[in-house]
C-alpha positions as CSV (number, residue, x, y, z in Angstrom):
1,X,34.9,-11.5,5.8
2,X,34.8,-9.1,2.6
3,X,36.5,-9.7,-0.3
4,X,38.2,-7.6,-2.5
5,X,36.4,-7.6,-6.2
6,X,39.8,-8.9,-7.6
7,X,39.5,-11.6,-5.1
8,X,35.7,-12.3,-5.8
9,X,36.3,-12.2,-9.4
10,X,38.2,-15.2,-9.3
11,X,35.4,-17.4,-7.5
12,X,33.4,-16.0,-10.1
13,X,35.4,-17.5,-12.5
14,X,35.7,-20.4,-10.9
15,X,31.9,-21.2,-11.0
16,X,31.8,-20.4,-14.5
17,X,30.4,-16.5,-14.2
18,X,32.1,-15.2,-17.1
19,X,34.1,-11.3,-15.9
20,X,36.0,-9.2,-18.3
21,X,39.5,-10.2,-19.3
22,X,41.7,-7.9,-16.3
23,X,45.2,-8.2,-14.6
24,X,45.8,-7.2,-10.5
25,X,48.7,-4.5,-11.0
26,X,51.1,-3.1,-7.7
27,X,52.8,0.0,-9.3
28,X,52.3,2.0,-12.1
29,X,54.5,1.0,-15.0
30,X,52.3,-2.6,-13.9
31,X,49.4,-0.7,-14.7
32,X,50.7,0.5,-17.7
33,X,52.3,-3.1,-19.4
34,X,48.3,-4.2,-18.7
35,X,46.7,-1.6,-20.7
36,X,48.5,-2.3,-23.4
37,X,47.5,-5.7,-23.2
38,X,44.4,-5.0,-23.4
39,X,44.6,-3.1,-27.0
40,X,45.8,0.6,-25.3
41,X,42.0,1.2,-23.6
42,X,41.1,0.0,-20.2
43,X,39.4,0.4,-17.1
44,X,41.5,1.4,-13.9
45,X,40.0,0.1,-11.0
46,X,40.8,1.3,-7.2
47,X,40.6,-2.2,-5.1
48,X,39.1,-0.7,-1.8
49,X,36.7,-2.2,0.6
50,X,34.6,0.6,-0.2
51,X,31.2,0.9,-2.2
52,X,30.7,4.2,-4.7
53,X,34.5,3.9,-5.8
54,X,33.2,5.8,-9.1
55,X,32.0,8.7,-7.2
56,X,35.3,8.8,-5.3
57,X,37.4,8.8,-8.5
58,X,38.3,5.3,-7.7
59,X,38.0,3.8,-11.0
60,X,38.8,5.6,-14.7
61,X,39.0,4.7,-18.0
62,X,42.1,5.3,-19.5
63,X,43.8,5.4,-23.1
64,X,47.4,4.8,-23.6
65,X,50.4,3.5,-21.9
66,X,50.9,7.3,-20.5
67,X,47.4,7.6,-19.3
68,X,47.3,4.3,-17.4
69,X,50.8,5.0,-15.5
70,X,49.4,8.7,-14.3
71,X,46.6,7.4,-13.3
72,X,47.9,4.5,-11.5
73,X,49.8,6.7,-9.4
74,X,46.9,8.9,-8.6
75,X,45.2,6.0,-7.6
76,X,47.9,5.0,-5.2
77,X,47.9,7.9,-3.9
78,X,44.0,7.7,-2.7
79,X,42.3,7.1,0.4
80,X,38.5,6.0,-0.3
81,X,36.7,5.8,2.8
82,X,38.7,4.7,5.5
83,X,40.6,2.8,3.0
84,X,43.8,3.5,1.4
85,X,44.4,2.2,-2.5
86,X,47.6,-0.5,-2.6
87,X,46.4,-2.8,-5.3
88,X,44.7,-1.7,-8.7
89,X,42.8,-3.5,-11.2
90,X,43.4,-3.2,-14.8
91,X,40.0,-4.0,-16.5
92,X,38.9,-4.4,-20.6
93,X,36.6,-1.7,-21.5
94,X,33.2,-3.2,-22.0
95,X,30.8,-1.1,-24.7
96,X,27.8,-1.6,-22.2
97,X,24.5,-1.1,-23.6
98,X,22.6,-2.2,-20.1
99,X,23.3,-2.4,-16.8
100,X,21.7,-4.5,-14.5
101,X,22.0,-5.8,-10.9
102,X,22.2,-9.6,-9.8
103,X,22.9,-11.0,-6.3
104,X,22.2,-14.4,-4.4
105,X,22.9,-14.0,0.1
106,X,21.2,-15.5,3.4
107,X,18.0,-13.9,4.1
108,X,17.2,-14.9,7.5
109,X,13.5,-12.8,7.0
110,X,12.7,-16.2,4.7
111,X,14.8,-18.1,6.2
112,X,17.2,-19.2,3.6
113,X,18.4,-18.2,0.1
114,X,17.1,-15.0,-1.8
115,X,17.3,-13.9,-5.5
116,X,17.4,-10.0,-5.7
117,X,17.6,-8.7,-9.1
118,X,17.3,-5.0,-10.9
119,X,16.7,-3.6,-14.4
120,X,19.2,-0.9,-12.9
121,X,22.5,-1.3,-11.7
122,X,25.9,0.4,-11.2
123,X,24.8,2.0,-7.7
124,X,24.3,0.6,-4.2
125,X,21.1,-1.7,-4.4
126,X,19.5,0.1,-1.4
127,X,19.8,3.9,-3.3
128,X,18.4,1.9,-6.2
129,X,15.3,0.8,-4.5
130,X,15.2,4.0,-2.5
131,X,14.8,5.9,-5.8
132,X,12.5,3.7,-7.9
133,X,11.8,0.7,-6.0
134,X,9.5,-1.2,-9.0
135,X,12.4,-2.4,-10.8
136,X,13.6,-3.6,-7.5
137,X,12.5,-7.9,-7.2
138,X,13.0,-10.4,-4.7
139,X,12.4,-14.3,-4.1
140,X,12.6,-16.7,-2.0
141,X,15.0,-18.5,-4.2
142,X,15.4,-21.4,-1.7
143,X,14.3,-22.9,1.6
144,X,15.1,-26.6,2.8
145,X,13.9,-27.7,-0.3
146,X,16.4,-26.6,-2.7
147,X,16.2,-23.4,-5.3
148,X,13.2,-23.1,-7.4
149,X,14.8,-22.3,-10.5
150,X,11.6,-22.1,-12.5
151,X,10.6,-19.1,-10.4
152,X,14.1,-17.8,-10.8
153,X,13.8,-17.6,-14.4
154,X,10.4,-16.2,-14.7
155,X,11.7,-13.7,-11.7
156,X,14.6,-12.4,-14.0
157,X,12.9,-12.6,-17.4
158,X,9.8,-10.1,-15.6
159,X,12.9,-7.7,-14.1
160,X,16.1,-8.1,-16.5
161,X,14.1,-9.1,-19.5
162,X,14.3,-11.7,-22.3
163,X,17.9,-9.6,-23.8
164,X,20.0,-10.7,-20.4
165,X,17.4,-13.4,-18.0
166,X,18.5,-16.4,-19.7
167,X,22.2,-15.6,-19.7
168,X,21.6,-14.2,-16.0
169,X,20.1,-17.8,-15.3
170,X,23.2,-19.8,-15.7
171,X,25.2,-17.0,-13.9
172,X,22.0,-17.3,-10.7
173,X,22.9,-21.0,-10.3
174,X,26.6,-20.4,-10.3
175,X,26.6,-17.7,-7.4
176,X,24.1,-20.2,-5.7
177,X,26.7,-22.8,-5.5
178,X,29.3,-20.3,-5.2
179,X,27.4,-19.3,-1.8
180,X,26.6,-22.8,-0.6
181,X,30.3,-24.3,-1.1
182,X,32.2,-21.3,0.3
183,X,29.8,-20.7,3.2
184,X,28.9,-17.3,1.7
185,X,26.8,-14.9,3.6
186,X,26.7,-12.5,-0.1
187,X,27.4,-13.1,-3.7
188,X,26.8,-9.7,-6.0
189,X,26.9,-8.7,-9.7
190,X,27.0,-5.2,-9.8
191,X,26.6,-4.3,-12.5
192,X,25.6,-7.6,-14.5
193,X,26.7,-5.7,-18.1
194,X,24.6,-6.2,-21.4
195,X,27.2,-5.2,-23.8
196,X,26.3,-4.0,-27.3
197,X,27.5,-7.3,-29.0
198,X,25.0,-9.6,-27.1
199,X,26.7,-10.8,-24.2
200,X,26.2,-10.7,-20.4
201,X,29.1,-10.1,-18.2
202,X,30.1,-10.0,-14.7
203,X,31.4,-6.1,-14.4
204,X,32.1,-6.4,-10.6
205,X,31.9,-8.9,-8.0
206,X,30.9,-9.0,-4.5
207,X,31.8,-11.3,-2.0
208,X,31.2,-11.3,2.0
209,X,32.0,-14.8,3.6
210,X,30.8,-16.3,6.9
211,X,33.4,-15.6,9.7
212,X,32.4,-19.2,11.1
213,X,33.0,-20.8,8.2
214,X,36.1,-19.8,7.1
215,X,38.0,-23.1,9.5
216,X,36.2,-24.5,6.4
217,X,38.3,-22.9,3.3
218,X,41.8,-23.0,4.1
219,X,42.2,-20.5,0.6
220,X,39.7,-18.2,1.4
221,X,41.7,-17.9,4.6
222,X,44.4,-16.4,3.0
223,X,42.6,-13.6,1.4
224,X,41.6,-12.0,4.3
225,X,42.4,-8.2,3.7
226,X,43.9,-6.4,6.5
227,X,42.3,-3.5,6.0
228,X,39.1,-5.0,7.0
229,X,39.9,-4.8,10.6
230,X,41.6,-1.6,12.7
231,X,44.7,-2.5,14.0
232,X,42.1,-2.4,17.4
233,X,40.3,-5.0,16.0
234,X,43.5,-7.3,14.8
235,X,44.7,-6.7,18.4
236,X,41.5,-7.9,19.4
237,X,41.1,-11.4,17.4
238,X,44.8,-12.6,18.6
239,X,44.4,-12.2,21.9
240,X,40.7,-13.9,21.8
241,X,38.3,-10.7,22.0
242,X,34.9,-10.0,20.3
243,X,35.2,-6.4,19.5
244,X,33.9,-3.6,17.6
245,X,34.3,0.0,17.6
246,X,31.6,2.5,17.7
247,X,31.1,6.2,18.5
248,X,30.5,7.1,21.9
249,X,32.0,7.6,25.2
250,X,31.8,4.7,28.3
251,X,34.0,2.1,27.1
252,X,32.6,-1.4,27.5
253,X,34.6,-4.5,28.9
254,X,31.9,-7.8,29.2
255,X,31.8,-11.6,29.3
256,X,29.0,-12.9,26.9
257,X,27.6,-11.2,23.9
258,X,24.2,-11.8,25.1
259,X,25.6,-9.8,28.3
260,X,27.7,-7.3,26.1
261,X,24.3,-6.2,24.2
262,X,22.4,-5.4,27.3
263,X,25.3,-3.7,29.0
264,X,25.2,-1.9,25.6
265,X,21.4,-1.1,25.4
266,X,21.2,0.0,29.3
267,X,23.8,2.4,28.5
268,X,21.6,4.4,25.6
269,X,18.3,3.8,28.0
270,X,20.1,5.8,30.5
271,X,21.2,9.0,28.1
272,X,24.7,7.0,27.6
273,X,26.7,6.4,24.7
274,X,29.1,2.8,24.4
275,X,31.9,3.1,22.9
276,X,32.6,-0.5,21.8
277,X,30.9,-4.1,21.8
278,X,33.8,-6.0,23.6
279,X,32.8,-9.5,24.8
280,X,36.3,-11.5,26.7
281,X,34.3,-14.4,26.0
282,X,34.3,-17.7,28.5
283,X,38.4,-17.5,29.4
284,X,39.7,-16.2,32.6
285,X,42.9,-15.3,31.6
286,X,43.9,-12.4,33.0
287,X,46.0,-11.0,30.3
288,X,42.7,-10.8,28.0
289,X,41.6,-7.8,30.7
290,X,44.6,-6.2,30.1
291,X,44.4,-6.2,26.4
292,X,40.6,-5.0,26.5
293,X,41.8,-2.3,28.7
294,X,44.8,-1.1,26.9
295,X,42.6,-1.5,23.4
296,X,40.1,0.9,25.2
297,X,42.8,2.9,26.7
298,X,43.5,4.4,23.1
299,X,40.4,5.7,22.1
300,X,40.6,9.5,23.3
301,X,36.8,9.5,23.3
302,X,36.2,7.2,25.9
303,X,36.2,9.0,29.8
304,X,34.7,6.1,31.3
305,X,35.3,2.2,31.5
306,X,32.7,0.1,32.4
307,X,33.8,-3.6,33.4
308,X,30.5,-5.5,33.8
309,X,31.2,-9.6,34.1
310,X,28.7,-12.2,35.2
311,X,30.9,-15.0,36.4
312,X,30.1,-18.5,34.9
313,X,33.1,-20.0,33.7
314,X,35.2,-16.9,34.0
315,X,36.0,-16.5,37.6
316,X,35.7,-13.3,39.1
317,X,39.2,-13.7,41.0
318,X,40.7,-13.9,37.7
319,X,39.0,-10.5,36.2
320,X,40.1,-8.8,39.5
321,X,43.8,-9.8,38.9
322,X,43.4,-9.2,35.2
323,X,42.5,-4.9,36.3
324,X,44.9,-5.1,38.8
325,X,47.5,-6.1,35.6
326,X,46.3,-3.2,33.5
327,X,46.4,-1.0,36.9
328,X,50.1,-1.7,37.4
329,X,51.0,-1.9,33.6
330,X,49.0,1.3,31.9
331,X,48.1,4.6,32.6
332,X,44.6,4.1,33.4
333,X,43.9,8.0,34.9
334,X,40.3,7.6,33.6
335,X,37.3,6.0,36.0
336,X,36.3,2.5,36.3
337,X,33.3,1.1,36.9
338,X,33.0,-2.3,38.0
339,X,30.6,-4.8,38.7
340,X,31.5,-8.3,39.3
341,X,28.7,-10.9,40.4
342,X,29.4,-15.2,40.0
343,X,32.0,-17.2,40.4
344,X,34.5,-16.3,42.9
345,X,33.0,-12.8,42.7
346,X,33.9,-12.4,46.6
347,X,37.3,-13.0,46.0
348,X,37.4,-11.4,43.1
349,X,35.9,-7.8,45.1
350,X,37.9,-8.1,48.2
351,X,41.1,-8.3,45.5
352,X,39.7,-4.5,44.6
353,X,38.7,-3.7,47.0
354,X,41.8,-4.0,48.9
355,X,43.5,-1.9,46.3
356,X,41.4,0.7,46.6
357,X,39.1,-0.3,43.7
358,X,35.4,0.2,44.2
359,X,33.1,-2.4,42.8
360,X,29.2,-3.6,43.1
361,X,27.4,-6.8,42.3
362,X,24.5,-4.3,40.8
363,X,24.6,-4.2,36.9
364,X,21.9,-1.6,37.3
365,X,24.0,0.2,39.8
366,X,27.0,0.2,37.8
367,X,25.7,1.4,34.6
368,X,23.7,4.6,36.3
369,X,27.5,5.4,37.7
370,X,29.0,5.1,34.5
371,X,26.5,7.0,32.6
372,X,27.0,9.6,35.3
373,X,30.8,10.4,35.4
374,X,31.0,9.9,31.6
375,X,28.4,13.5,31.5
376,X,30.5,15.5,33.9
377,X,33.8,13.9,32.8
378,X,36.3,16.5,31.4
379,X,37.5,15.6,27.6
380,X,40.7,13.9,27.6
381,X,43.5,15.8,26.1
């Protein structure tokens, strides 16, 4: 789960990370009462789930009551990536003298916690490294043994250097128990700001969040941004799916993400393209096939539906009445391809096969035929 820098902000403060003095605005004349606030010079600040909001005109400085209301409603007006702009922050303007970049996340390549830092900042960390990777450092700030501040210190005082590592120290340990005690997958400063009267400040905050632990933080919850998911993907989580949307063509419907992947990878090895990781998980509910199906159903890309299940605990009776559902319920005029091995998977093929359904127990089988209709299917209008 992403948070919106607004939102990480505030867990910044929280830790003691010290941010620039800002307001969340939802209109205009908002935007306007803020900047005047602030002395009549700010910082307006698109609040996207989207990186290079600079490039995008996401975020200008502004001077004056008049400025900061036209420029609000540009703002609002914005789509930045896939995302559209419906909350704005309005941000002091720092005079920045250095910008540097800070971040603390699980490195599973250690295992544990890592300490990236950068004399250069303001940009995303991997066209950073791409372009001059020396400046670029990163520790193993802590395995099962807790975080070696020592190396820490001398880590930032060698990158940031003696004007910002020991005020970048304090603001280290914070993020690292910002990460442990909110289940944090990523905590990023970017850019950690030098300004020209000594001090070191947060000037954007970045914060991604372990799905699993989020049962954990009952306020972290509450954040959740809905433009994080597609409307496919919201559909998805409330009825009890795994799924993700990607570009290509045979729509997949599997039990098991283990299962899901290799359905996924035998596609591409035979000159296919999956559309979607979708994983129905351990239930045999029927109505879960006939949300997949009617999820899949609306991506016009897709000319071929692959259902492959391996019966465990979902029984294959149940999968079979859950297509026969979407049969009867949507306008499925596109092939299906479906293999159904496990439990029940007798019953569950003679229910198909009755209604005229072909199906196989061959996973192989199944994919070659899906892979095959999906290169001389006709685009759907």
């Amino acid at each position: 789960m992403k948070l919106l820098e607004y939102q990480g902000r505030e867990l910044f403060k929280r830790y003691g990370i010290t941010v620039p003095r800002a307001t969340t605005v939802n209109g205009a004349d908002e935007a306007a009462l803020a900047v005047d606030s602030l002395g009549g010079v700010g910082v307006i600040k698109a609040q996207v789930l989207a990186g290079s909001r600079g490039k995008a005109g996401g975020v200008r400085i502004v001077r004056g009551a008049d400025e900061a209301r036209a420029a609000a409603r540009a703002l609002f007006g914005m789509t930045i990536g896939d995302y559209s702009v419906e909350k704005l922050l309005v941000e002091e303007l720092l005079d920045i003298e250095q910008e540097s970049y800070l971040s603390l996340m699980l490195d599973r390549s250690i295992p544990g916690i890592g300490c990236v830092a950068s004399a250069s900042g303001g940009e995303e960390i991997e066209r950073i490294a791409a372009r001059t990777p020396s400046p670029v450092r990163k520790i193993a700030l802590a395995r099962g043994d807790g975080p070696d501040w020592d190396l820490c210190s001398s880590m930032l005082d060698e990158t940031l250097g003696p004007a910002i590592a020991p005020k970048a120290l304090p603001m280290a340990k914070g993020l690292h128990q910002l990460l442990f005690e909110n289940d944090c997958l990523l905590a990023e400063i970017n850019p950690l700001v030098r300004t020209r009267d000594g001090s070191v400040v947060a000037a954007d905050a970045k914060v991604v969040v372990d799905d699993n632990g989020l049962w954990r933080h009952e306020k972290i919850r509450t954040l959740r941004n809905r433009e994080e998911f597609s409307p496919d993907e919201m559909e998805a989580r409330a009825a009890g799916l795994s799924f993700v949307a990607i570009k290509g063509t045979i729509g997949c419907v599997v039990n098991g993400a283990g299962l899901a992947m290799a359905t996924m990878d035998t596609i591409k090895l035979f000159g296919g393209h999956p559309a979607n990781f979708l994983d129905v998980g351990g239930s045999s509910n029927p109505d879960k096939i006939l949300v997949a199906l009617r999820i899949l159903l609306r991506n016009m890309h897709i000319r071929v539906i692959l259902i492959n299940i391996f019966g465990g605990i979902t029984r294959c009776d149940d999968i079979a009445n859950g297509i026969l559902m979407a049969r009867r319920q949507l306008s499925i005029t596109i092939p299906m391809v479906i293999r159904l091995v496990g439990t029940n998977d007798e019953a569950g093929r003679a229910l198909l096969t009755n209604e005229g359904l072909k199906n196989s127990t061959d996973m192989i089988a199944a994919v070659r035929e899906a892979v095959t209709l999906d290169k001389t299917a006709e685009r759907r209008p």
